[in-house]
C-alpha positions in Angstrom: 82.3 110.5 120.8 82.4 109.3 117.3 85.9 107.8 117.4 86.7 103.8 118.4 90.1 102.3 118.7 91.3 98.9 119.3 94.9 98.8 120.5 97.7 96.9 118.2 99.9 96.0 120.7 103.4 95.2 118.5 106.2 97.3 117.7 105.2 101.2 117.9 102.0 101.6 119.3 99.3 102.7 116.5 95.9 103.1 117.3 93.0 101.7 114.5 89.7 103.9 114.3 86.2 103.0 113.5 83.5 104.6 113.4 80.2 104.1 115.7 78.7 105.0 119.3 80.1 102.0 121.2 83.6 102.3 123.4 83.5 98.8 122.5 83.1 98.5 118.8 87.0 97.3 117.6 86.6 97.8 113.9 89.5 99.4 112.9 89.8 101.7 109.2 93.0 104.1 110.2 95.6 104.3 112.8 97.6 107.7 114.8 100.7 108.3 116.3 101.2 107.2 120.4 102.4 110.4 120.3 99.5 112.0 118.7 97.3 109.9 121.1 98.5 111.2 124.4 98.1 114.9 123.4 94.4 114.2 122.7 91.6 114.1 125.1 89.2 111.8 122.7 92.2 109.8 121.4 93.0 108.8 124.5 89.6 108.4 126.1 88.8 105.8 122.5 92.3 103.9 123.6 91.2 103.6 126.9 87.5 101.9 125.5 89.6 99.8 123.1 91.1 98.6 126.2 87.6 97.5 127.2 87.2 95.6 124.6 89.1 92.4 126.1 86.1 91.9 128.2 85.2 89.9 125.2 81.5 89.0 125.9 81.8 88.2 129.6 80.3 84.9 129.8 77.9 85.4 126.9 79.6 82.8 125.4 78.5 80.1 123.0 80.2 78.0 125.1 79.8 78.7 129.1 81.9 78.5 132.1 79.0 76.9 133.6 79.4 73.3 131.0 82.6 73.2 133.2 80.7 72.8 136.7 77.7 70.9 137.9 75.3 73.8 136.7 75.0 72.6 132.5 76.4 70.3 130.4 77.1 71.4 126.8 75.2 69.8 124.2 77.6 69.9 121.3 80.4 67.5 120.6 83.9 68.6 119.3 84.2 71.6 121.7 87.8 70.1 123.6 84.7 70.3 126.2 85.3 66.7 127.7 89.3 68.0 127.5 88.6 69.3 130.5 85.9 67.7 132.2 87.4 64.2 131.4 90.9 65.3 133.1 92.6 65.3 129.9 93.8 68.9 130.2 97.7 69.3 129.5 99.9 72.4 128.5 100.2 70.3 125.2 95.9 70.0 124.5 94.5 72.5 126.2 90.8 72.3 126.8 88.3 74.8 125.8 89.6 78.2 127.3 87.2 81.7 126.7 89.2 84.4 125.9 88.5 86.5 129.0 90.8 84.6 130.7 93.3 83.2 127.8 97.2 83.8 129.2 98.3 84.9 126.2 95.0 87.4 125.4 95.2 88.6 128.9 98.4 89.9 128.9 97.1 91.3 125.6 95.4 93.2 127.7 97.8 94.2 130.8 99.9 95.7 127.9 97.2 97.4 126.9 96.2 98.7 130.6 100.3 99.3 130.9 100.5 101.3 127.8 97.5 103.7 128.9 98.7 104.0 132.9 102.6 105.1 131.6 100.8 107.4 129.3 97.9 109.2 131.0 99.9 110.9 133.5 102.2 113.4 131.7 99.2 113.6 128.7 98.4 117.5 127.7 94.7 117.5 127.4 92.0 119.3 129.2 89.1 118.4 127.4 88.4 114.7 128.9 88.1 113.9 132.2 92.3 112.5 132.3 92.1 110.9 135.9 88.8 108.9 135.1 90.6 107.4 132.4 93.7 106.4 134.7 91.0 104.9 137.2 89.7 102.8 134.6 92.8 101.4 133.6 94.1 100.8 137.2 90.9 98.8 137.4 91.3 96.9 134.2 94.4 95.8 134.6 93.7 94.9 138.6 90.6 92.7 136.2 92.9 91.1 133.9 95.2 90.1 136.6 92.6 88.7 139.0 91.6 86.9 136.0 94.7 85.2 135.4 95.1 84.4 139.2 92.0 82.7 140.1 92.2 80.7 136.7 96.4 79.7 137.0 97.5 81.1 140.8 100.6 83.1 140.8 101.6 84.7 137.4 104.1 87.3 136.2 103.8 90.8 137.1 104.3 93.1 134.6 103.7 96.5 135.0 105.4 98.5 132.3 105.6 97.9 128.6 108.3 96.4 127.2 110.1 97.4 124.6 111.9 95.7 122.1 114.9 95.0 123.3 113.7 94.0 126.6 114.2 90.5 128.1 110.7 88.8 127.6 111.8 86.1 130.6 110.0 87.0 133.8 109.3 84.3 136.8 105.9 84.1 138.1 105.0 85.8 141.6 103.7 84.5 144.4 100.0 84.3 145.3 100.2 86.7 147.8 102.4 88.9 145.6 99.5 88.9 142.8 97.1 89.7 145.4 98.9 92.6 146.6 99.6 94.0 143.6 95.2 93.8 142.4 94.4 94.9 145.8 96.9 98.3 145.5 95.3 98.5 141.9 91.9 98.8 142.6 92.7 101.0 145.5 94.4 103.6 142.9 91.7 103.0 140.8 88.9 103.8 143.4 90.4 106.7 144.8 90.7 108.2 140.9 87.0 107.2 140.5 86.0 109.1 143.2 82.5 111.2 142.0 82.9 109.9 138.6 79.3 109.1 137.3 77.8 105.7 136.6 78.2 105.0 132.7 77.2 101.9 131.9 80.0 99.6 130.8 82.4 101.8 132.3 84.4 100.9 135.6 83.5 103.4 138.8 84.6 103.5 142.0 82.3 100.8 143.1 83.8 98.4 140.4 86.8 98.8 141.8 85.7 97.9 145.3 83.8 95.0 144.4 87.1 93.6 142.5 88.8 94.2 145.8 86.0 92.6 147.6 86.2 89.0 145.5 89.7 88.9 145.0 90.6 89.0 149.0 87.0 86.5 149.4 89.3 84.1 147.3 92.5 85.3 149.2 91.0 83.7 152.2 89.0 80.6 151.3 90.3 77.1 151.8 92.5 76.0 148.3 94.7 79.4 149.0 95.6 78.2 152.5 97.9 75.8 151.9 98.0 73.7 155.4 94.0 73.4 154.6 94.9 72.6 150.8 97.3 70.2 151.5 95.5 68.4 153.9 92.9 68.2 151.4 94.8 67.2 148.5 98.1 65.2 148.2 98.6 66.8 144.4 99.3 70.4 145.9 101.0 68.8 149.4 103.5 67.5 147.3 103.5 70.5 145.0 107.0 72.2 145.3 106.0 75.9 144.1 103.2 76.2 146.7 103.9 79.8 146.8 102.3 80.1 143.7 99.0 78.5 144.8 98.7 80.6 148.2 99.8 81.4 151.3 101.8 78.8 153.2 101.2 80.6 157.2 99.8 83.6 158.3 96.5 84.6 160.2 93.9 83.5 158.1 91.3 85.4 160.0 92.6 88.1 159.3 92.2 87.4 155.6 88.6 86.6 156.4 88.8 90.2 158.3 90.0 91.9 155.4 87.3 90.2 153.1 84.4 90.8 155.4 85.5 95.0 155.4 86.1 94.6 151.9 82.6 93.2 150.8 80.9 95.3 153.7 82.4 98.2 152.3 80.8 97.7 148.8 77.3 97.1 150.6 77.6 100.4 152.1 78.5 102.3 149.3 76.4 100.7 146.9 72.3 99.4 146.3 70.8 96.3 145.7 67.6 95.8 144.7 65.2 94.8 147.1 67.1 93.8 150.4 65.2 95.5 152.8 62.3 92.9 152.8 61.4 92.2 156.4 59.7 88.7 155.3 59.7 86.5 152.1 57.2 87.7 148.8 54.9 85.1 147.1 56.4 83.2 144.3 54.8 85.4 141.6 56.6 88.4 142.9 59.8 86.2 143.8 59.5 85.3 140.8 59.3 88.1 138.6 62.4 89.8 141.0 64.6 87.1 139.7 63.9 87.5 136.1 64.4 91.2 136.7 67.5 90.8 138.2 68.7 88.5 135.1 67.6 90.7 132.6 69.3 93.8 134.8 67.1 96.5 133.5 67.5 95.6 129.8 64.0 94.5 128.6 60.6 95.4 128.5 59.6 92.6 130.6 60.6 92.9 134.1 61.0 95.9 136.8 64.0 98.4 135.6 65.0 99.0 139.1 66.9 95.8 139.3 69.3 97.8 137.4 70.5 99.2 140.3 71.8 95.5 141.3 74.8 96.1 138.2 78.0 97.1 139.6 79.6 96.6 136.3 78.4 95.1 133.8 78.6 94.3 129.6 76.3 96.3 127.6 74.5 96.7 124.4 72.1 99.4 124.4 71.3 102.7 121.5 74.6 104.0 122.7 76.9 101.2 121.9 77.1 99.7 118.6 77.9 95.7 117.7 80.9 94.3 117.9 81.6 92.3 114.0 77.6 92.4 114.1 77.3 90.3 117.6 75.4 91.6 119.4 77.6 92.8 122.9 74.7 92.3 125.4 72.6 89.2 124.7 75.4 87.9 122.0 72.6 85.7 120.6 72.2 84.0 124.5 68.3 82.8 123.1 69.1 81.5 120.1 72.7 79.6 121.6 70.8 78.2 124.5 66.7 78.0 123.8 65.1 74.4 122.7 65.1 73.5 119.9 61.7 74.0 119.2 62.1 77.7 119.1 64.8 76.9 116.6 67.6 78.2 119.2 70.3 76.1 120.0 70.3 74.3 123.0 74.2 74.4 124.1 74.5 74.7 127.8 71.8 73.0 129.4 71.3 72.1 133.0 71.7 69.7 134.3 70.2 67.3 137.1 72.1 68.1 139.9 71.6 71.8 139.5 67.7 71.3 139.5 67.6 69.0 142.5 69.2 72.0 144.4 66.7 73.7 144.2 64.7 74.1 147.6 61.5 73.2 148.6 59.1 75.8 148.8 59.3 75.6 152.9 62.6 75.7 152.9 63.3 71.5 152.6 65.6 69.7 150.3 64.3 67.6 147.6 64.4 64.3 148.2 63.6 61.7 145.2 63.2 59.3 147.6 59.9 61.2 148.9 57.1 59.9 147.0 55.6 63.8 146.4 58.4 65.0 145.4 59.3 62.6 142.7 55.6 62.4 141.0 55.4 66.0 140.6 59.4 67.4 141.0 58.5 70.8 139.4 55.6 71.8 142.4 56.1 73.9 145.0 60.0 74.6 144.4 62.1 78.0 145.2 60.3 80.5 142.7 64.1 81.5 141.5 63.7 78.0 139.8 61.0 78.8 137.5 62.7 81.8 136.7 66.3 79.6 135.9 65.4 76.7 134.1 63.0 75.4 131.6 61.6 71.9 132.1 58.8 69.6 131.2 55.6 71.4 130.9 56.9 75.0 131.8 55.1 77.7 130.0 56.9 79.8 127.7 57.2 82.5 124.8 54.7 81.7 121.5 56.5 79.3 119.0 57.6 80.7 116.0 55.0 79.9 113.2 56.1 77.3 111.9 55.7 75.1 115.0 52.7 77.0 116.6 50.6 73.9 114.7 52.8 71.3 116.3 52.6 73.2 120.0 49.9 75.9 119.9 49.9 76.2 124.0 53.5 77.6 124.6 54.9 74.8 126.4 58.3 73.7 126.9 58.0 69.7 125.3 61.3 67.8 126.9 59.1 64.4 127.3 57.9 61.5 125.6 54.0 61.4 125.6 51.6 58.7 124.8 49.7 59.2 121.5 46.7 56.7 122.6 47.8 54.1 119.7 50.5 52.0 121.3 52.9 54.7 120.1 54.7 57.6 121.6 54.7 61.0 120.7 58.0 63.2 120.8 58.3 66.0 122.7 58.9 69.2 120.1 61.9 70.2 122.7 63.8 66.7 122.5 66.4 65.2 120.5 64.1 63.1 118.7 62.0 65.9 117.5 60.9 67.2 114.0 62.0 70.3 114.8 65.7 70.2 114.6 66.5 67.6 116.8 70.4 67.4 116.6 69.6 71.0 118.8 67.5 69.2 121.5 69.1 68.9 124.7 70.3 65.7 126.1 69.6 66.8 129.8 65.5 67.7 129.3 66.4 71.2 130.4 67.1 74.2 129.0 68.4 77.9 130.4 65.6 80.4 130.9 67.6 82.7 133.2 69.6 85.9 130.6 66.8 85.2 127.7 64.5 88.2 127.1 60.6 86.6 127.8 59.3 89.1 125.8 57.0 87.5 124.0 57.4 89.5 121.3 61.2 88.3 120.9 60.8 84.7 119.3 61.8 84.4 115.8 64.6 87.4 115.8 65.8 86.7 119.0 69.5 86.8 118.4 69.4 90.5 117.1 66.3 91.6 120.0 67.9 91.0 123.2 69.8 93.5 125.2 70.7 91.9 128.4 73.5 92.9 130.0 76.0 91.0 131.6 77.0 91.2 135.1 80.5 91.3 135.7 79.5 92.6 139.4 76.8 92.8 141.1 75.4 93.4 144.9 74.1 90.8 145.8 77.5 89.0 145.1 79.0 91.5 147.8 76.5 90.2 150.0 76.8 87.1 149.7 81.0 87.6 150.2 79.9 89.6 153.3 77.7 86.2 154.3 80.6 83.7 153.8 83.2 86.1 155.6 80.7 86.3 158.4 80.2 83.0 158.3 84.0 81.7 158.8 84.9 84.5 161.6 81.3 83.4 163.5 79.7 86.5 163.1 76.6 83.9 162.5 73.8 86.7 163.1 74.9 89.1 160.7 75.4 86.4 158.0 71.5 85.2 158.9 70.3 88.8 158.2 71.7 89.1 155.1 71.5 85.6 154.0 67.3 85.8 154.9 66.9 89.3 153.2 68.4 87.3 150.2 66.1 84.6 150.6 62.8 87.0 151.2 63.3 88.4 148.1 63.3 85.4 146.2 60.0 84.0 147.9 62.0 81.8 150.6 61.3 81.5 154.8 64.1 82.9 156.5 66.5 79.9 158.0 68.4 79.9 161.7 71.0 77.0 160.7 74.4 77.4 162.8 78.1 75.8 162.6 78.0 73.8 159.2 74.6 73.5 158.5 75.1 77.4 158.2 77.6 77.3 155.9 76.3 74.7 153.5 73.0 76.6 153.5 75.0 79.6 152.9 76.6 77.5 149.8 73.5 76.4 148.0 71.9 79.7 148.6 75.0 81.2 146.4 74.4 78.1 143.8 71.2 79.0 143.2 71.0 83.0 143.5 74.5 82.8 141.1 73.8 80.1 139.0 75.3 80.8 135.2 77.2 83.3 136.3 80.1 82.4 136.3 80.7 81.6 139.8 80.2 78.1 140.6 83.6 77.1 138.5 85.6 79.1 141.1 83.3 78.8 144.4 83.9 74.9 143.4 87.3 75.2 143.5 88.1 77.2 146.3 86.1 75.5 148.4 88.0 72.4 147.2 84.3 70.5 146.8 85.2 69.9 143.5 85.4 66.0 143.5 81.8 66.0 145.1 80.7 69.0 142.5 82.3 67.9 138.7 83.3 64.9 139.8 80.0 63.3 140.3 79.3 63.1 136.2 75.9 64.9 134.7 72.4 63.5 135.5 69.5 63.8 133.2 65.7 63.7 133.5 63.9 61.4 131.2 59.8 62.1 131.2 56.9 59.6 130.1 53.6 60.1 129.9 50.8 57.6 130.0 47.2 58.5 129.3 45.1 57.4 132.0 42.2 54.7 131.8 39.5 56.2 129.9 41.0 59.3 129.1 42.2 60.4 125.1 45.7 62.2 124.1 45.2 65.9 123.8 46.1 66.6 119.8 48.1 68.3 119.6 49.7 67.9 122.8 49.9 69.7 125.9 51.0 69.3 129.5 47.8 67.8 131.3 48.0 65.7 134.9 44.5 65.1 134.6 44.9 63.2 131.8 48.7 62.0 131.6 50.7 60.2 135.0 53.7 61.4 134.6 56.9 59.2 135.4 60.4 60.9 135.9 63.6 58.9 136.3 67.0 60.3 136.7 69.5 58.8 134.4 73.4 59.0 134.0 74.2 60.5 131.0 77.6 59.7 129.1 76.6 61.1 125.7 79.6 63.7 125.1 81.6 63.4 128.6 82.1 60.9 131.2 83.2 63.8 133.9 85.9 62.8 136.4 87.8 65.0 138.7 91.5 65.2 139.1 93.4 67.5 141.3 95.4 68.8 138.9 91.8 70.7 137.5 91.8 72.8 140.5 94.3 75.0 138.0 94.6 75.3 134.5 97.6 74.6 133.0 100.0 77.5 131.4 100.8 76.6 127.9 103.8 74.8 126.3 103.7 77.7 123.8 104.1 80.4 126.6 106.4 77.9 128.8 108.9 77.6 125.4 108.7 82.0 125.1 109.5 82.2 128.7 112.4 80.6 129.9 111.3 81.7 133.9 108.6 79.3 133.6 110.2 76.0 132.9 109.9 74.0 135.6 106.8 75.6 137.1 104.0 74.6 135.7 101.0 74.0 138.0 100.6 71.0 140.3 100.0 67.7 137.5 100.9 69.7 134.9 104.6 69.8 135.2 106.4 68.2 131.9 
């Protein structure tokens, strides 16, 4: 298939062409007929891959959903960044907002979906597999959709194109309209997907049910029952569209029912990779299955069964070709979050909080306050840690040459270290560094999970990675299964699952019940999720967004002092037998002083779409209406 569209979605439809391998390439040098399209089985197939193409990068993004949570902070000023985290979000300023979930782009793309489901069904070709393509679109446009409603609640259906004398003016629909309307989607969609064979970067049948799975876990959690949301927030108790937010009665267990089958139903029909582990592995293994899992098959470091773990996911491999010369899988994630050192970025970095959720090795919290812990707070922690986050002294890939003189060792240099003159040295990895320090994190961390460690990738990183991203993936229809388990008190099903996720990644099995359960059950899905996208939303519909955001960003700040008699290693490297090592948690203010308003449990709809569409005057979201 040498043809690739990208849809124009004004006026007639036209489609552009391109040429390359990837369904989603978009660069557009001629355009057909609708017409023409329809009676076409590759013209219609490339319409349906242009359709793809609104999955943008997933969350490849310079900028990262996970700067919006308690997982990273971003490094760079001037990104409307602090818009949101500061509370300053309005219809008027919007705050940074990714286009795979922009209102305006996303109906883009439900037009798009629309065009192709009116379309497919009375088309005249034999030569492509017709129903396939009707699956897929079901699914996307069930995708766009749950996009819209788990970033703004209740939105406008729209399920035909318009044309132009149409009236543009539709009201928004209830929560539990929207969620009817996915759930029927991705039903059509899996029952058209039926046998269809795993492409990757293509929906399937399991797609579909693992959309259907997420969208009823957030059906049923706490800030889409309105008595529990109200209780919990005065903002949406005094809200007067609460339709739009979620569902004001009904049996919420059997929401909880429905998402338990849902997620159970996936886990059936689908394979994770490495769940049938009776008891935990060491942390080298645990520790090379969670950099397998991040890199999902797509490097030459790491086990390519973990592959089987992708549901769905964003690709770049021979078959696809870039996308304006970005690279679709790894989109440059190296070089837009690496230290500085390397000469990558630095943009989202983690931050404190995220690291000090990290388990013990037995199975403990971290505690600062325990003496053991805080002189040596990178020992002995959950090996998915190590394969997460880069920190003081961890080992990494060979410098590039320039800096190989500077750090000839491999390590990761976030400290300050003392040169045995009265002076300090500066870590290569800071802010304060030779090596392009207005790219050194302000947090002492940097991401390690999604960059290739392929030592081989250093100085071209941005073109060498092919990590995909995972839209879907099992082990997030386990953990759905777990928390569904979890609030109908079905504890020892939620235990086996939640352990088996735990062996894998090198941790003892736990036997917590009531709460204690559930919060376990939380930071396990913190940690095995972390920059994925999830913690924004989990956040949110758990409503423990004050205590998550709202606590501000923590940073690590690292001193070395030689010990008597000893002499500096020159260069530097990480060394406890000569160095003590002092760590001390700071506040950090630099680009944000994070708050939490209640009004950021949604995002608010535009005043450029409110002003196009009458039918949504008046209902904006809760502390957003103007």
């Amino acid at each position: 298939m040498k043809n690739i569209v990208k849809l124009i979605l004004a006026g007639l439809m036209m489609i552009p062409f391109g040429c390359g391998d990837s369904f989603l390439d978009t660069k557009p040098t001629s355009s057909v007929s609708s017409e023409t399209t329809w009676q076409d089985g590759p013209l219609s197939q490339a319409f349906v891959f242009g359709v793809y193409s609104y999955f943008g990068y997933g969350g490849f993004e310079e900028q990262m959903l996970a700067s919006y949570t308690d997982e990273a902070m971003f490094t760079h000023a001037g990104r409307s960044i602090n818009t949101f985290t500061e509370g300053n979000e309005s219809p008027s300023s919007l705050a940074w907002t990714s286009d795979t979930y922009r209102w305006g782009k996303m109906y883009e793309a439900i037009r798009a979906a629309n065009t192709a489901i009116e379309n497919l069904p009375d088309a005249t070709f034999t030569d492509v597999d017709k129903d396939r393509l009707l699956g897929e679109s079901y699914f996307l446009r069930a995708y766009f959709y749950h996009q819209l409603l788990r970033y703004y609640g209740g939105v406008p259906i729209i399920e035909h194109v318009y044309g132009l004398n149409d009236d543009f003016a539709i009201a928004r629909s209830t929560f539990a309209e929207c969620v009817d309307f996915i759930i029927a989607d991705c039903e059509r969609a899996a029952a058209l997907l039926v046998g269809k064979p795993k492409t990757p970067g293509r929906a399937t049948r399991l797609a579909a049910m693992a959309l259907k799975a997420r969208v009823l876990l957030y059906a049923a959690s706490d800030l889409h029952d309105l008595p529990t949301a109200s209780a919990k927030s005065s903002l949406i108790s005094s809200y007067s569209d609460k339709n739009f937010l979620g569902y004001p009665a009904g049996d919420r267990n059997a929401r909880w029912t429905l998402a338990r089958d849902a997620a159970k139903a996936v886990m059936d029909a689908g394979t994770g990779y490495k769940l049938d582990l009776a008891a935990p592995v060491g942390p080298a293994i645990a520790k090379a299955n969670y950099v397998s899992l991040s890199m999902g098959g797509g490097s030459a470091v790491g086990d390519p069964a973990a592959a089987s773990e992708l549901i769905l996911e964003r690709v770049e491999t021979a078959l696809y070709t870039r996308e304006n010369d970005w690279p679709l899988g790894g989109i440059h994630f190296g070089i837009n979050n690496g230290p500085n050192g390397y000469h990558n970025w630095a943009g989202n970095t983690p931050i404190q909080q995220l690291v000090d959720d990290y388990e013990m090795m037995d199975g403990s919290k971290f505690d600062w306050s325990n003496t053991t812990h805080a002189q040596a707070p990178y020992t002995n922690r959950d090996p998915r840690f190590y394969a997460t986050v880069l920190y003081d002294g961890a080992d990494w890939k060979p410098r590039p040459s320039d800096v190989a003189g500077i750090d000839p060792v491999n390590q990761v240099q976030t400290g300050y270290y003392d040169d045995g003159k009265g002076g300090r040295l500066n870590g290569v990895d800071t802010r304060e560094s030779a090596v392009e320090n207005w790219n050194g994190s302000r947090t002492h961390y940097y991401v390690r999970k999604f960059i290739d460690p392929d030592p081989a990738i250093v100085e071209n990183q941005s073109d060498a990675q092919t990590i995909p991203w995972p839209f879907f993936r099992y082990t997030e229809a386990v953990l759905n299964y777990i928390e569904a388990s979890i609030e109908l008190g079905d504890e020892a099903n939620a235990l086996l699952w939640l352990n088996r996720i735990r062996f894998r990644g090198g941790m003892p099995a736990v036997a917590d019940a009531g709460n204690a359960l559930r919060q376990r059950y939380r930071n396990e899905r913190r940690i095995e999720l972390s920059f994925e996208e999830h913690r924004y939303h989990d956040a949110r519909r758990w409503m423990i967004a004050p205590e998550t955001l709202g606590r501000g960003i923590k940073s690590i700040h690292v001193d070395a002092t030689l010990k008597a008699g000893q002499t500096p290693n020159v260069p530097y490297k990480y060394d406890p037998t000569k160095y003590t090592y002092k760590y001390t948690v700071e506040d950090n203010t630099s680009n944000e002083t994070r708050t939490w308003k209640d009004k950021m449990y949604y995002r608010p709809i535009s005043r450029d779409e409110v002003n196009r569409n009458a039918s949504l005057q008046g209902h904006n979201n809760p502390g957003y209406e103007q």
